[in-house]
C-alpha positions in Angstrom: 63.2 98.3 56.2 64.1 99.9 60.1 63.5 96.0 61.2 65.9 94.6 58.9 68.7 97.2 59.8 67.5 96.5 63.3 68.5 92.7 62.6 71.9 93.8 61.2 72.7 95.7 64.2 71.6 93.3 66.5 73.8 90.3 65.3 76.8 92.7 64.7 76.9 93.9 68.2 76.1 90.1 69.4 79.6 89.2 67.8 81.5 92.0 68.8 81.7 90.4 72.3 83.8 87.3 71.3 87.4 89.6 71.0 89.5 86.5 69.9 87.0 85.7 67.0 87.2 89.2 65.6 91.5 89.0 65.8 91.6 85.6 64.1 88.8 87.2 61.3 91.4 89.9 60.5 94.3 88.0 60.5 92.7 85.5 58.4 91.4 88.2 55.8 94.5 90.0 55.5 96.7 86.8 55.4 94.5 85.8 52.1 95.1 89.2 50.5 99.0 89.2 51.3 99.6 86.2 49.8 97.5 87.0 46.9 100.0 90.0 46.2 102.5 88.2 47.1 102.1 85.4 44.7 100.8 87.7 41.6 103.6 89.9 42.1 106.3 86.8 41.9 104.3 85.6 38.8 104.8 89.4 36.8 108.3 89.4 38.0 109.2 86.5 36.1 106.6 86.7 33.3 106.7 87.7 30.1 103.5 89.5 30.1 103.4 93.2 31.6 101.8 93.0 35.3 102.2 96.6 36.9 102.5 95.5 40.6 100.6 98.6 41.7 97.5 98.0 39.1 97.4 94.3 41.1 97.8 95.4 44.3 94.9 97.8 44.0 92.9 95.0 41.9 93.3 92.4 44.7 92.4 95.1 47.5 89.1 96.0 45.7 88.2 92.8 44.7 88.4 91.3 47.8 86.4 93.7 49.5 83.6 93.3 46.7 84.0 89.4 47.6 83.6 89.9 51.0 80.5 92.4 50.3 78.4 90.5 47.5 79.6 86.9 49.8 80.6 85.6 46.3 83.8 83.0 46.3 82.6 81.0 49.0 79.1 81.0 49.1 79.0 81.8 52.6 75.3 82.4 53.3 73.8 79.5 51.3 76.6 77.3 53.8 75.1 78.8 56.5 71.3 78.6 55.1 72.0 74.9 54.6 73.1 74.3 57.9 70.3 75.8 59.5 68.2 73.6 57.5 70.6 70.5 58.4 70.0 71.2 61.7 66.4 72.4 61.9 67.3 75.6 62.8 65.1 77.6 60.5 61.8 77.1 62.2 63.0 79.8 64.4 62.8 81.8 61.4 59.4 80.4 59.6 57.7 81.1 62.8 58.4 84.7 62.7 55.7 87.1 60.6 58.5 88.0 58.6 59.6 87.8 55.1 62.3 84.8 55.0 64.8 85.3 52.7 65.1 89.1 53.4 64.9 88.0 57.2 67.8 85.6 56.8 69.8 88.2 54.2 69.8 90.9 57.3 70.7 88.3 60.1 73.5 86.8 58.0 74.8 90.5 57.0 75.0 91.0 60.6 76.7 87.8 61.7 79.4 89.4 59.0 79.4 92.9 60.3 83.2 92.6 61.1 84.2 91.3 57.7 82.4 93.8 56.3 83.9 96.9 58.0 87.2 95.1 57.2 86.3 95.2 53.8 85.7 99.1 53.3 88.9 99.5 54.8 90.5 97.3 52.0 88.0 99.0 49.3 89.8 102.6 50.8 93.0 101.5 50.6 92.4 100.2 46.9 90.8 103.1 45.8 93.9 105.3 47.2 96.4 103.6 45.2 94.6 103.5 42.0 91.7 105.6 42.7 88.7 105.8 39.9 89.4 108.4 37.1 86.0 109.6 36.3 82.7 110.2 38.1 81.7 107.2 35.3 83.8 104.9 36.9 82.3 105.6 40.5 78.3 105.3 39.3 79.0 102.0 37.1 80.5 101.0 40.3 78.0 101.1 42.3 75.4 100.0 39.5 77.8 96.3 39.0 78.0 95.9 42.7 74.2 95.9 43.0 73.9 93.6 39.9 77.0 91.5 42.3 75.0 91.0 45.1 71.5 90.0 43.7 73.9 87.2 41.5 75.4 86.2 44.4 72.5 86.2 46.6 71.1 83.6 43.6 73.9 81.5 44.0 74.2 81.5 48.0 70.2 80.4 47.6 70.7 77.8 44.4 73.5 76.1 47.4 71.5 77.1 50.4 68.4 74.6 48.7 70.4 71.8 48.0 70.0 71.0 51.7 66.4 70.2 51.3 66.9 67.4 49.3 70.8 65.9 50.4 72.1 65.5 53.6 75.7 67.0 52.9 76.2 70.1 51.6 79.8 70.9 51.9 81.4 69.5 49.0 78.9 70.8 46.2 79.3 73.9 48.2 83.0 73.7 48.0 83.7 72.7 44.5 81.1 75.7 43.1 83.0 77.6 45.5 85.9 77.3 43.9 84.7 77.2 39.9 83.4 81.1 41.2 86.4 82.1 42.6 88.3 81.2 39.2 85.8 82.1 37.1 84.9 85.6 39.4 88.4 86.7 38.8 89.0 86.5 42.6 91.9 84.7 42.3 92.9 86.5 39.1 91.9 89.6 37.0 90.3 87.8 33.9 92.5 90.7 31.7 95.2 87.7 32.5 93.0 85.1 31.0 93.8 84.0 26.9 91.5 86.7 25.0 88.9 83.9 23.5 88.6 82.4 26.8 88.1 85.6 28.3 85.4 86.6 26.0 83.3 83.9 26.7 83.5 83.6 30.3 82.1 87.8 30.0 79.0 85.6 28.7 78.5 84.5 32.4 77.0 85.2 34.6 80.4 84.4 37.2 82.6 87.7 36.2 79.6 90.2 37.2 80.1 88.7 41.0 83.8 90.7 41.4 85.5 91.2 38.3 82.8 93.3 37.0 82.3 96.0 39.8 86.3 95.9 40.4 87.0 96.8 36.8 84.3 99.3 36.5 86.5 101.6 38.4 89.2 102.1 35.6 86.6 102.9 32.9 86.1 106.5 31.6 83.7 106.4 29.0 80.1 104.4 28.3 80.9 102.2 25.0 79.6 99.6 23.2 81.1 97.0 25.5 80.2 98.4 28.6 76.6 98.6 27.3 77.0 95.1 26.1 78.4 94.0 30.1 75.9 96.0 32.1 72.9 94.2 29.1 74.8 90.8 30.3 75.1 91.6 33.5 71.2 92.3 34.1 70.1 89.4 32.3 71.5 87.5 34.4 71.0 89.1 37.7 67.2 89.0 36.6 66.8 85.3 35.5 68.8 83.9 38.4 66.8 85.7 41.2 63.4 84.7 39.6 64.7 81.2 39.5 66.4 81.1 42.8 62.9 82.4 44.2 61.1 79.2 42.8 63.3 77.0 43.9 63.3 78.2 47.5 59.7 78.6 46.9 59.6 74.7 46.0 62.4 74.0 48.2 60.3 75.1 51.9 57.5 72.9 50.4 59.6 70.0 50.7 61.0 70.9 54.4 59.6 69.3 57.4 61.2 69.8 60.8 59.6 69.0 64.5 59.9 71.5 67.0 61.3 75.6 66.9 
């Protein structure tokens, strides 16, 4: 574990020395968050439907910290597995008597270490304005955001392995990119989404990634249907890592590269 927090640290620090990357990071980050607000905020003014801009404004905040966290919406690491691969890159990593994936995980989280820290900030400031009501709503927090990141980390791997077999990446990348960030409720809390709809995209494994640990914070109590979303939830964190395993598993067998 102490080397893989060593990695972290190491490829944190290595970015901190480009200054203008980290400005254009921030400005990026909070630009997308802004106009997030900004458009949900136009939409409940003129909509029939209640939207408390507060509620969304907190919703957005949290949610896009979890994003950034769990590296949902655009499947960063699995774009930056496949390049490596594209480029031949990862025999620096196979050579090392390491574990890959968790190897790759911790160099990756590092590379992110601004983005991160940006992110907490952005989870604070959420939390402030609507803050959690119960200690319930802080522990299923933390228990959706762990079942976030090993769906995610499925995802970033299913994308990641494509570039064993296909040349180009980006657009597959892209376009699931996209279907998550819908689907997630990045780009909108699924309590906007038709009821029907909304019931069966909860039978997905796509709304665990940020809607799931975002939403967790307003619940009080341990019903039936937070049983039935953490059950949901689980399943599908389980099946998706085994089968992103085998397919990375199946994936290295097929790689061949000359060189490190």
């Amino acid at each position: 574990m102490e080397l893989y927090s060593n990695i972290v640290k190491f490829n944190f620090f290595r970015f901190l020395t480009y200054p203008f990357e980290i400005i254009a990071g921030v400005a990026k980050r909070s630009a997308s968050i802004v106009f997030l607000i900004l458009f949900w905020s136009i939409i409940g003014k003129y909509s029939s439907n209640l939207i408390n801009l507060k509620d969304i404004i907190s919703y957005f905040l949290i949610a896009s910290s979890v994003n950034a966290f769990v590296m949902a919406e655009y499947i960063v690491f699995g774009d930056w597995i496949s390049d490596i691969v594209k480029q031949g890159d990862l025999n620096n990593f196979l050579i090392k008597p390491v574990s890959i994936l968790p190897f790759l995980y911790s160099t990756y989280f590092g590379k992110i270490g601004l983005r991160l820290c940006f992110s907490v900030i952005t989870l604070i400031l959420g939390l402030l304005i609507s803050p959690p009501q119960s200690l319930t709503a802080v522990i299923l927090f933390i228990i959706f955001l762990i079942i976030a990141i090993i769906i995610s980390f499925s995802f970033n791997i299913f994308v990641g392995v494509l570039a064993f077999y296909i040349t180009e990446v980006k657009g597959i990348r892209n376009a699931i990119g996209h279907f998550v960030g819908i689907l997630s409720g990045a780009s909108a809390p699924l309590t906007l989404f038709p009821l029907g709809l909304k019931e069966f995209i909860l039978l997905t494994p796509f709304p665990y990634m940020i809607y799931g640990p975002t939403n967790s914070l307003k619940i009080n109590t341990v019903d039936a249907n937070v049983v039935n979303s953490l059950a949901i939830s689980t399943f599908w964190a389980v099946i998706l890592l085994v089968i992103a395993y085998l397919v990375w598993q199946r994936g290295i067998k097929e790689y061949e590269a000359i060189g490190i």
